[in-house]
N, C-alpha and C positions, 0 to 999 in steps of 0.2 A: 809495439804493434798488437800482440797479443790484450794490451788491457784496453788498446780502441775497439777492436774485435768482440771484447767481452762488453763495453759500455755501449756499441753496435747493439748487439744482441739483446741486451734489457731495454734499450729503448723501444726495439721493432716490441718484445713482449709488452712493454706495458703498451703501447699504440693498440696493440691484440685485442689486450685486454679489455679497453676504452671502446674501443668497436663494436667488441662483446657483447658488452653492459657487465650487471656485475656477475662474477664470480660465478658460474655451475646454474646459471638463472634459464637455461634454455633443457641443460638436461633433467633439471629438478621436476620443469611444467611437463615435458616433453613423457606421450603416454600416459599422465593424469588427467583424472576428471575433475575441474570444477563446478564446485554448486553453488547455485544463487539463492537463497531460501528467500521466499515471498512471505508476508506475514499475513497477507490474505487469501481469501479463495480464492480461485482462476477463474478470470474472465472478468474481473475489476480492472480498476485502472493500475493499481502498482502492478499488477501482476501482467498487465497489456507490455509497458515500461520493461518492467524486467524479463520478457521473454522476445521483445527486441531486441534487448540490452545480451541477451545471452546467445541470440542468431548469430551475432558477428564480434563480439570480442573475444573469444578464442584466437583469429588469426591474430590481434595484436600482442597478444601474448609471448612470450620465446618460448619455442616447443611445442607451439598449437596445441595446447588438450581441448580436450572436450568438455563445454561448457554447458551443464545443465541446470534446469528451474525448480525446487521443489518447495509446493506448499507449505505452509507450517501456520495453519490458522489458532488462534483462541486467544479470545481477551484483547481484541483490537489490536492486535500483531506484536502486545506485549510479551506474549508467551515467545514469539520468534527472535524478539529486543533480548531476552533472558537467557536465549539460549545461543544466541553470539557471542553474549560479553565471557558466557559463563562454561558452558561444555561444544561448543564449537574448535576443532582442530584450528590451533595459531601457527599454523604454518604458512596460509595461504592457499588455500584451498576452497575455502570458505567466506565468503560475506554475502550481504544479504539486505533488503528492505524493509522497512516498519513507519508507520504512523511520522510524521512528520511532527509532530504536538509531543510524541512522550520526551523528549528530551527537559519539555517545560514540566512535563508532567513528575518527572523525577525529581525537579529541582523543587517543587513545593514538598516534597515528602509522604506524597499523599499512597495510602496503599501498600501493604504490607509486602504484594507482587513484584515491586521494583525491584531488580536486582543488579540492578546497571550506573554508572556512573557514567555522563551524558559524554564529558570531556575527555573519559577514558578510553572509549572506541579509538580503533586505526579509519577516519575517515576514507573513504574513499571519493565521494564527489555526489554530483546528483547532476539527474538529468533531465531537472528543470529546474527552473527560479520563478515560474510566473511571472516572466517578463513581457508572453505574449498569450496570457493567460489569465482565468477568474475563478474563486472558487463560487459556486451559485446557490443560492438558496432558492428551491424551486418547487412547483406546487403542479398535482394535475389542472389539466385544462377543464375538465367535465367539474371541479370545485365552485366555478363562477368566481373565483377570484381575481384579480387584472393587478391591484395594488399592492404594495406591501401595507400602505396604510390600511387600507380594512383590516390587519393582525394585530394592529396596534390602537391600546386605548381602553380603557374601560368595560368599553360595551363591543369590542372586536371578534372576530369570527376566530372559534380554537380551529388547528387545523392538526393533524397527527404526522410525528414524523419518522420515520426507521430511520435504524443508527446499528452499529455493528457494538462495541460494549466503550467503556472506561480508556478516557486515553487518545484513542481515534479521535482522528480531524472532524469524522460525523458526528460523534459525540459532545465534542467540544466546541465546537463552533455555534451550534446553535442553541447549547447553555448560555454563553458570550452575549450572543442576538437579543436572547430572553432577556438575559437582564440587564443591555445596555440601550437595547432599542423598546423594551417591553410588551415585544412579541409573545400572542397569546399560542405558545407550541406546546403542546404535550408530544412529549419525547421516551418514545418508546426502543429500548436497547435489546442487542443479546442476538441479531441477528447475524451470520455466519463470514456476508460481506458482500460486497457492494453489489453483484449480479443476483443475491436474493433481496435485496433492500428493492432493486429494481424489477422484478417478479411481484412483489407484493405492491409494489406502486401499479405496476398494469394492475393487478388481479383486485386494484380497490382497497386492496388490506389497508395499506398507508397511503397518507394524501398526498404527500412531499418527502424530501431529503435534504441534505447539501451534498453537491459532488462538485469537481472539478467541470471544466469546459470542456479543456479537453476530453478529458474519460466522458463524458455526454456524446460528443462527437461521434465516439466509437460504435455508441450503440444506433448509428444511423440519425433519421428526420428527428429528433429529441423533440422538436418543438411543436409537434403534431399530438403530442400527447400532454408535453409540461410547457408551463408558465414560468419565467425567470423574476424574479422581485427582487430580490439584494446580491450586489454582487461584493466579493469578502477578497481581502489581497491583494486588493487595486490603489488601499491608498483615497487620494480623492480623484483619482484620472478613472474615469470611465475605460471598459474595453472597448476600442473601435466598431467592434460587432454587434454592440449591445450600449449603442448609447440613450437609449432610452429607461437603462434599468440604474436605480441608483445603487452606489454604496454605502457600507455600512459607517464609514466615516463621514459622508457628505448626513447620512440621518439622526447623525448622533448627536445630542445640543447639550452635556456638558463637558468638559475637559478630561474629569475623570473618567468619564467611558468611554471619551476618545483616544485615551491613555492605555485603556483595557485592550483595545480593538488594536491598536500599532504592537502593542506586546504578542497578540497571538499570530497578527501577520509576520512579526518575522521569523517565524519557524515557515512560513510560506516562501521565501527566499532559499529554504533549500527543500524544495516541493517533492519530489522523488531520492531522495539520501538513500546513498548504499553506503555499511559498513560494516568491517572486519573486526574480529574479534582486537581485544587490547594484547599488547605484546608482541603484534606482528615482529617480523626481524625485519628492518630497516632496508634490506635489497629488494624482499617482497612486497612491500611495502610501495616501493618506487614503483617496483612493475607491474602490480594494480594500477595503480593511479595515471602511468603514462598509455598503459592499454585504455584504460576507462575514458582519458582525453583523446585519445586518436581516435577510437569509436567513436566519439560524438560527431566525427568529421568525416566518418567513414561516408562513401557517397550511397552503398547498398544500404546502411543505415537507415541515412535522412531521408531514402526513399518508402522505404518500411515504414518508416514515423508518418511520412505526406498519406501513404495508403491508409495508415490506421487512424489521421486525424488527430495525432497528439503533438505534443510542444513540446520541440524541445530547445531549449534553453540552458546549457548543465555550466554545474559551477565545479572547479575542481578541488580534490581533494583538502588542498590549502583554505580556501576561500570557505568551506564548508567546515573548516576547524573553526573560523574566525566567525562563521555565524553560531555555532553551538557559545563559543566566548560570550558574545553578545548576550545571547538567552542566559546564562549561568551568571551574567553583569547585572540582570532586569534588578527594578527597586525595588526593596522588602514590602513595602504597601500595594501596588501590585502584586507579585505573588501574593501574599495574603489574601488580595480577594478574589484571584483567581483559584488559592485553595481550599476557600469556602465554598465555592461554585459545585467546586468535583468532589468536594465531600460529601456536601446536599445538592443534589443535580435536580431532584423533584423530578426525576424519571421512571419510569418505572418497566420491568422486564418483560419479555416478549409471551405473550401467553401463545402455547401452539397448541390448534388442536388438529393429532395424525390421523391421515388415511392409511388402515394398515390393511396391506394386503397379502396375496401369495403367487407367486410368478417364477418362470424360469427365466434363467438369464439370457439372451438370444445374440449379448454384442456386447463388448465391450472396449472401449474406446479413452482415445486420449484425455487427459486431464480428469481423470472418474469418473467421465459419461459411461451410464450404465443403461443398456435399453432390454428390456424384460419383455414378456407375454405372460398374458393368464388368458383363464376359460371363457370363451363367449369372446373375446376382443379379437378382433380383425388385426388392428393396427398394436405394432410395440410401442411399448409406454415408455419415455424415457425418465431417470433420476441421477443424481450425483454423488458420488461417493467423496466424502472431503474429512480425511484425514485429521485426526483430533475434533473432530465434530461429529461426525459420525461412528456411533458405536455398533463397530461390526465384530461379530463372530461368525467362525468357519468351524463346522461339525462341535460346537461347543466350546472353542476357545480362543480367545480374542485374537483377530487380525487387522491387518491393514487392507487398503486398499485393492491391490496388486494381487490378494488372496482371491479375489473373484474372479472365475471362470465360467466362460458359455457352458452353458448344461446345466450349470446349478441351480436349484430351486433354494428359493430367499424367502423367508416373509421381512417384511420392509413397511418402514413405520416413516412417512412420507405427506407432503402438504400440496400432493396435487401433481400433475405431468411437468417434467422439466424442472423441478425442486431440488432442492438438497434431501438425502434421506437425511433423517437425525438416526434411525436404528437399523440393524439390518443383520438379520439370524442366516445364516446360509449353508446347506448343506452338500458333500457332493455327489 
């Protein structure tokens, strides 16, 4: 009797156990904070993505923590790819967003910056695939342009376009364009990300971009200001919303740069990637990933997603191991001459010229909105403070962001209301 008693008892434990999940998985999360690192500014699209993504999957987690967002801009989110793979906590606590393209980008060898092995990441998943999505090459409306053929061709119209740096989908995509469709684009890099690429498209600076559809969405009537001419990560199907605009596969008329064009889409297949550093332990691992799928299904979610106008789509962690396979299978002649492309881009860097001022600080607000007063102005000026892009000092010695306080007087090296500062002295 005694040893059914005892074989009673281990079975109710392991039942326990299996109920569970695994092992210490609820007291481990339970009162930690996790963080999402964005490898762009806020108020772009990844960063749209992962701060819905971080609303709501804390409760799928065991232990509920607290789940937060934090930037980590420079070098087209390669700096934040670098510091995953590399000095990111492997415990789980940690994963994080970048560029959908460096994984290709690693695999040509291009750039001394790489510090990541594509296949060596703990994926996590993505929360989109462009399945009901485009990426767009777009142009203002005030250009007079209507075609993509006017860019194309001998005698075609140059038009300019921001791009955040090396690596980036902005970056690389319309390299692609150039020299598969022979797109007259002077491509201009080095901007901080996608909410300044789009500031300088109002303010004239730049003519055009590429962004996703979604992320367009977000920013309201998109189509009051820009023109759509190619749409990129469709393949040859048209998006339903835009069947008048072609793609880049349907214009392309030889093989070999119909060849180019299928290579960079499939890094489009996992369009919003979050992943954890390499190493993860195998139980946290699980429970990333099954949180990160239950989220996608969460119904306060998808309603967040409808309000913000984004796609989602997500593919899970598995699926997103077997598209990085993919990219690291591509043919050696391909890459090749995708890494001639990113060696000589014929782009060339952002020239800025600052308004520098002097002002107190009067507000300061979420995600580095910073709003100041100076003499003679009525109204407060707002700017943004963005962490590794902006060089701030407090009373003489470098800070971050979070070091500014209402009261302080700043001078501030800035490209107009509602910008990124690129400097900013502050005392208090």
């Amino acid at each position: 009797m005694n040893g059914i008693r005892r074989s009673a008892v281990a079975v109710c434990a392991t039942m326990a156990a299996v109920i569970a999940g695994p092992a210490g998985a609820a007291d481990f999360y339970k009162g930690k904070t996790v963080k999402i690192i964005v490898g762009y500014s806020p108020g772009g699209g990844y960063d749209i993505y992962a701060r819905n993504l971080g609303r709501h999957m804390g409760q799928h987690i065991p232990g509920s923590p607290n789940v937060i967002v934090q930037n980590m801009t420079g070098a087209g989110s390669l700096l934040a790819a670098n510091y995953l793979f590399s000095r990111a906590p492997k415990d789980g606590t940690q994963f994080g967003t970048f560029a959908r393209t460096l994984p290709l980008l690693a695999l040509t060898g291009v750039g001394k910056n790489v510090r990541f092995v594509p296949d060596k990441f703990t994926w996590i998943g993505s929360t989109a695939s462009y399945a009901d999505d485009a990426y767009l090459l777009t142009i203002r409306r005030d250009k007079g342009i209507t075609s993509v053929r006017e860019l194309m061709g001998k005698d075609a119209k140059q038009v300019t376009f921001g791009s955040s740096n090396f690596g980036s989908t902005g970056f690389d995509v319309p390299l692609v364009l150039k020299d598969t469709l022979g797109l007259n684009i002077r491509l201009v890099h080095g901007y901080p990300g996608g909410s300044a690429i789009n500031l300088a498209i109002t303010r004239g600076e730049m003519d055009g971009r590429t962004q996703g559809l979604s992320s367009l969405r977000t920013t309201g009537d998109w189509r009051k200001e820009r023109i759509p001419l190619v749409q990129f990560a469709r393949a040859m199907s048209r998006h339903p919303d835009l069947k008048d605009v072609p793609t880049a596969l349907e214009l392309a008329t030889r093989q070999e740069d119909r060849d180019l064009i299928t290579m960079l889409e499939t890094t489009f297949f996992m369009a919003r990637p979050y992943a954890a550093p390499p190493g993860l332990p195998a139980d946290r691992t699980k429970i990333l990933r099954a949180a990160f799928t239950k989220t996608q299904k969460d119904k306060g979610y998808l309603a967040d997603a409808e309000k913000l106008r984004i796609d989602i789509s997500p593919k899970s962690g598995e699926e997103v191991d077997k598209i990085v396979a993919r990219v690291m299978a591509m043919p050696k002649p391909l890459i090749a001459r995708y890494k001639n492309l990113v060696e000589n881009p014929k782009a060339e860097p952002r020239k800025v010229t600052w308004q520098i001022v002097t002002g107190t600080i009067s507000k300061v607000a979420k995600k580095g909105r910073v709003e100041f007063t100076m003499a003679g102005k009525k109204k407060p000026i707002r700017t943004r403070i963005q962490n590794n892009y902006t060089k701030l000092s407090v009373d003489g010695k470098k800070a971050k962001g979070r070091a500014v306080k209402a009261g302080m007087t700043c001078k501030i090296w800035y490209e107009g209301n509602k910008s990124t500062a690129g400097r900013m002295e502050c005392a208090k």
